[in-house]
C-alpha positions as CSV (number, residue, x, y, z in Angstrom):
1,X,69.0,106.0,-43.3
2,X,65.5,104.9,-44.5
3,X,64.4,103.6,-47.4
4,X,61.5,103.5,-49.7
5,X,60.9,101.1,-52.5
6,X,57.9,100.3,-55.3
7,X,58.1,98.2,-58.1
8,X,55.6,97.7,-61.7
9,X,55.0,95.7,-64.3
10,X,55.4,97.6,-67.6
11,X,53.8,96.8,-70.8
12,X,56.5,98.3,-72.7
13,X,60.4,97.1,-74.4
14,X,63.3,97.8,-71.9
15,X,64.7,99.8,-74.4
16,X,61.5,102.6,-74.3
17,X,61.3,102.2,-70.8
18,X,65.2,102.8,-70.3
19,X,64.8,105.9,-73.1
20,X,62.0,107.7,-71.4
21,X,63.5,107.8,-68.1
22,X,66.9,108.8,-69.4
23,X,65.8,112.2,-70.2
24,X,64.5,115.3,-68.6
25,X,61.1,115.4,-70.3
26,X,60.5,111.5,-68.3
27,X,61.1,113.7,-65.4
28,X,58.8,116.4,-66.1
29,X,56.0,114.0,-67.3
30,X,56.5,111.6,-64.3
31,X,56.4,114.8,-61.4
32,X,53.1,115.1,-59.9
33,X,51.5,118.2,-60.6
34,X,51.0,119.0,-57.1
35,X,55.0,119.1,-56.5
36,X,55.1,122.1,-58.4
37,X,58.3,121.1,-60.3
38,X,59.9,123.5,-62.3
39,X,63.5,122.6,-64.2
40,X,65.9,125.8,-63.8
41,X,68.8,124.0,-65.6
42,X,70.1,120.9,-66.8
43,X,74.1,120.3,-67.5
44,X,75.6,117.7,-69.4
45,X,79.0,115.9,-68.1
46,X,80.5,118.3,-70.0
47,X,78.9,121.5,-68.9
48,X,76.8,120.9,-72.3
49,X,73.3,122.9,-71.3
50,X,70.0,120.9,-71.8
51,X,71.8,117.2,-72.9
52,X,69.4,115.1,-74.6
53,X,70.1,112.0,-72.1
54,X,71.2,112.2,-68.8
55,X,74.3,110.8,-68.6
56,X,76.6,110.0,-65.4
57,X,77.8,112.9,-64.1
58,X,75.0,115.7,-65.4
59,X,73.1,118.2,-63.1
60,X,69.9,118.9,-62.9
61,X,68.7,122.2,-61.1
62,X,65.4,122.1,-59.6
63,X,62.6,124.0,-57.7
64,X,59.9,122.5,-56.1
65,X,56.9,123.8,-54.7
66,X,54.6,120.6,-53.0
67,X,51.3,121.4,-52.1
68,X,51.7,125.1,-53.3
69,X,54.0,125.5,-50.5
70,X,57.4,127.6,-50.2
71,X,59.9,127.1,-52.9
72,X,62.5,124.6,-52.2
73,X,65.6,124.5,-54.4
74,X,66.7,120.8,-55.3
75,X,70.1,119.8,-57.7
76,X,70.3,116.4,-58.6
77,X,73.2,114.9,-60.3
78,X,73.3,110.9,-62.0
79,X,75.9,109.2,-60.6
80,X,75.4,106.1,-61.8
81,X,74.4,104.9,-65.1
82,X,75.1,101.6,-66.6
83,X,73.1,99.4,-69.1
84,X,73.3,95.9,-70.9
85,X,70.9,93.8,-73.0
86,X,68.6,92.5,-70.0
87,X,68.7,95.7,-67.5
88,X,69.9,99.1,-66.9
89,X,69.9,101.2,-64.0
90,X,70.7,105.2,-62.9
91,X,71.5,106.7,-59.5
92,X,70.8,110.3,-58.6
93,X,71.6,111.8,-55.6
94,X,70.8,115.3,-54.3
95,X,74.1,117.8,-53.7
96,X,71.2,120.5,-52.1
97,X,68.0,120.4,-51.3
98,X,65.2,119.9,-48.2
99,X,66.7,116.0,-47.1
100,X,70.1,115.7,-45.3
101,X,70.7,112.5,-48.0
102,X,68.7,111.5,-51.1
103,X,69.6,108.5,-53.5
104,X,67.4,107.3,-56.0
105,X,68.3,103.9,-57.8
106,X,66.1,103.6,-60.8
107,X,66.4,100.0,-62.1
108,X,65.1,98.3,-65.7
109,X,65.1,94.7,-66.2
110,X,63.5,93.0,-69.2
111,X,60.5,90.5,-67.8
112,X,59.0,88.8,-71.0
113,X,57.9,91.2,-73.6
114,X,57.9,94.1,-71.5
115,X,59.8,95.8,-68.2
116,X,60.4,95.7,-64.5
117,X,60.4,99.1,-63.0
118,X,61.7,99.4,-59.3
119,X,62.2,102.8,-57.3
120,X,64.7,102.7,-54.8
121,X,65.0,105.9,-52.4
122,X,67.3,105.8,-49.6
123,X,67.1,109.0,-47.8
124,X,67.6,110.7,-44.2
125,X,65.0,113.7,-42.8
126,X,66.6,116.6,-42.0
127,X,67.4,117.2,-37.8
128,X,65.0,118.9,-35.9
129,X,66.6,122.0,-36.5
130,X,65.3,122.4,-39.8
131,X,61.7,122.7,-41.2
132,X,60.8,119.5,-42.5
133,X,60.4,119.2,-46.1
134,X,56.7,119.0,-47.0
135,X,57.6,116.2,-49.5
136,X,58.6,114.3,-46.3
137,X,55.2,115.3,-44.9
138,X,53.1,114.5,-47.7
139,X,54.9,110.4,-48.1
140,X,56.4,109.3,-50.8
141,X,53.7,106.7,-51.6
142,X,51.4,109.1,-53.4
143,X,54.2,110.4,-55.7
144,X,55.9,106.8,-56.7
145,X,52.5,105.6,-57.2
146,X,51.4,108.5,-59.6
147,X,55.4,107.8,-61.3
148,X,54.8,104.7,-61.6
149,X,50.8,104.8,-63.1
150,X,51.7,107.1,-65.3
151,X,55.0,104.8,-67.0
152,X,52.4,102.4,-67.5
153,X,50.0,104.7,-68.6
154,X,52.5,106.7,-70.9
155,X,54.3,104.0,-72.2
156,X,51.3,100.4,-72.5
157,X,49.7,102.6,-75.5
């Protein structure tokens, strides 16, 4: 399985940082346009429809669309979430989408007056059988960059 990682410097408390990501919208705002992101549904541990924070165990039902391309239908589910004074972390993993295996550790630790961000995506291409997924294609370096510039730029005002 490979794996991708970036970590930043935010300007910002652990406790916005952690807030922002923890909900749908820090998704939305941190998708690159070009990835064509649309939210088809969001379900709470409960089966509670469009939680306010994602909590361990909620769904999220995607479609994406990178580069303009052909639609490719993408649920995501936390299942991790844990949190204490100095750091906080959440694990989503795909149940269906365009990779064989995606998990993606977000991690929050407090560094001075503001917060260390690291991305952690382990992840397997699917076999040659299957189209490969232009998010594979275009690199994940692009899209963790723009997440991560726009945390900071979101979140230093």
């Amino acid at each position: 399985m490979a794996t991708y990682e970036r970590e930043t410097h935010v300007e910002a408390s652990l406790e916005d940082v952690w807030e922002f990501h923890s909900r749908v919208s820090g998704l939305e705002a941190l998708t690159p346009g070009w990835m064509g992101l649309s939210v088809r549904e969001v379900r709470g541990p409960d089966g509670e429809r469009n939680p306010e924070i994602l909590e361990a165990a909620a769904e999220i039902d995607m479609e994406l669309r990178p580069l303009g391309g052909p639609a490719q239908s993408w649920t995501s589910v936390i299942t991790e979430r844990a949190e204490s004074d100095e750091r906080a972390l959440f694990k989503d993993e795909m149940r269906g989408g365009p990779f064989s295996r995606w998990a993606h550790v977000h991690q929050f630790r407090r560094d001075g007056e503001g917060t260390r961000l690291r991305d952690t995506v382990h992840y397997e291409l699917p076999g040659l059988t299957r189209p490969a997924s232009p998010l594979a294609v275009v690199g994940f370096e692009p899209m963790f960059r723009y997440r991560h510039q726009k945390t900071k730029e979101l979140l230093e005002a």
